[in-house]
C-alpha positions in Angstrom: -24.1 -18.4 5.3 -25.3 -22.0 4.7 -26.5 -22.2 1.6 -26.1 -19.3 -0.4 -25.4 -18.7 -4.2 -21.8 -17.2 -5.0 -20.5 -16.3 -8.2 -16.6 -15.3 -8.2 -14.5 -14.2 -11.0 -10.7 -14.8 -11.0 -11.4 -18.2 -9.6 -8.2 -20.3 -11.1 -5.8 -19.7 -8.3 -5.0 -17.7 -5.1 -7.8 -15.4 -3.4 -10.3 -16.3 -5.7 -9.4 -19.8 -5.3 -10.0 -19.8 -1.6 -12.7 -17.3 -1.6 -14.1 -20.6 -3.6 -13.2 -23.2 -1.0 -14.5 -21.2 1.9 -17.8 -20.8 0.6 -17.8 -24.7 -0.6 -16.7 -25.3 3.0 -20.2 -23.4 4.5 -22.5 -25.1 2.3 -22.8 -22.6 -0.6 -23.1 -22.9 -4.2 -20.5 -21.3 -6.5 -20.8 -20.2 -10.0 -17.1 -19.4 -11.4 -15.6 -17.8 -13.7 -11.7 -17.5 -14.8 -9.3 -17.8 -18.0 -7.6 -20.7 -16.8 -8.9 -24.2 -15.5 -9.4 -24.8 -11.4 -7.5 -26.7 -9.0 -9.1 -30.5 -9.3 -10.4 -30.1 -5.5 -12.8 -27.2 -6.9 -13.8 -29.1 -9.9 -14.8 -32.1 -7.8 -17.3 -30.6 -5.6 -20.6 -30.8 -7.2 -21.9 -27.9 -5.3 -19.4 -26.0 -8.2 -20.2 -24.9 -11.2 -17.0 -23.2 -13.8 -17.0 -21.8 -17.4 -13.3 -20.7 -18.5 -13.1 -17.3 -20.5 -12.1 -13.9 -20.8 -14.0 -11.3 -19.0 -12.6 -8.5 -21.5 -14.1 -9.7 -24.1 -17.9 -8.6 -23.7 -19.5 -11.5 -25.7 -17.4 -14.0 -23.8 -18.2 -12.8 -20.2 -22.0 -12.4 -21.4 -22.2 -15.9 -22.6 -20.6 -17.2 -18.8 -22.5 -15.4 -17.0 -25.9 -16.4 -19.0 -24.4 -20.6 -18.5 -23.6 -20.0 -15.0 -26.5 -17.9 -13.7 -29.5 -18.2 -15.8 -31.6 -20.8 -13.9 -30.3 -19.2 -10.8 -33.4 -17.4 -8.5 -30.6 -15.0 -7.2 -27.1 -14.2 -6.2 -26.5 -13.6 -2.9 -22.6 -12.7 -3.3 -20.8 -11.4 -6.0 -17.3 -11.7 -6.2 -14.9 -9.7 -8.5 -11.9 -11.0 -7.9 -10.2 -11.5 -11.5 -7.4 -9.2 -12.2 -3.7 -8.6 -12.9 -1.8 -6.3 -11.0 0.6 -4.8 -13.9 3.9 -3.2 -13.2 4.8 -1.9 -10.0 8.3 1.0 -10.8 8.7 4.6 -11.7 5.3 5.9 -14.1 7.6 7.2 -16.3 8.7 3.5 -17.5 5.2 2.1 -17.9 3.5 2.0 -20.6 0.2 3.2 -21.8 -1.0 0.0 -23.4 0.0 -2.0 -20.4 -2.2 0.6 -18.1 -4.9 0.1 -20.8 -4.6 -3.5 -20.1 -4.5 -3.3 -16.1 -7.6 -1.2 -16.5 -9.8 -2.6 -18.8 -8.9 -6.0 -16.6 -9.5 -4.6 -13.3 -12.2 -2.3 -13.6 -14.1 -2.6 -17.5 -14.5 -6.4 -17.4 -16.2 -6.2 -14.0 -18.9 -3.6 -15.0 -19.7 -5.8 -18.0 -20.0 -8.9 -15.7 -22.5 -6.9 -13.6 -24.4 -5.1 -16.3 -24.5 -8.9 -17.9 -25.6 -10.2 -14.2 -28.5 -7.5 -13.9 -29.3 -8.1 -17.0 -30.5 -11.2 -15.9 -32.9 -9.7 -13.9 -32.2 -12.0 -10.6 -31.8 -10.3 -7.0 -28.0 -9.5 -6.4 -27.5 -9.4 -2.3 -23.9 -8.3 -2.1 -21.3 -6.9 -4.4 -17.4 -6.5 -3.8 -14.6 -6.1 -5.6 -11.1 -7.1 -4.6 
């Protein structure tokens, strides 16, 4: 895997966070994404590269991914990581805006991110979602 281009969403803290490290650890590049700020130890490595926002909002995720990966000649891994898990209980005490939220979080922010990556026109290797 020595060096390939990553991109991850979600990259502030936990798997995203050492989805980051691992990669930094082979040799790869990584392009990141998330609303809040990295752990200093990401931000130091030079082969990183981070733009905070919010992947909901359509303008915002089109403007990170356009800083992050527009020089880029391709992407060999895609990560969508970003996402909140939302209430765990009976369906009957959840409500609908929260699902709305959980949703458009976990499944509507990363279709935009894609559709703004292929927009770009650059070869995409490998997409998953977590």
């Amino acid at each position: 895997m020595d060096g390939r281009i990553g991109f991850i969403t979600g990259v502030s803290s936990g798997i995203g966070a050492g989805l980051a490290r691992d990669h930094l650890a082979r040799g790869d590049r990584v392009f990141a994404t998330a609303r809040r700020t990295p752990a200093d130890d990401l931000l130091a490595q030079e082969a990183f590269r981070f733009s905070a926002g919010d992947l909901t909002d359509p303008e915002q995720a089109a403007a990170i991914v356009d800083e992050l990966l527009r020089d880029e000649p391709r992407v060999d891994v895609v990560w969508l990581n970003a996402g909140v898990l939302g209430s765990i209980g009976d369906m009957r005490d959840v409500l609908l805006e929260e699902m709305r939220h959980t949703m458009e979080v976990n499944v509507w922010a990363h279709k935009s991110v894609l559709d703004e990556i292929f927009a770009l026109e650059i070869p995409v290797h490998q997409v998953l979602t977590m």
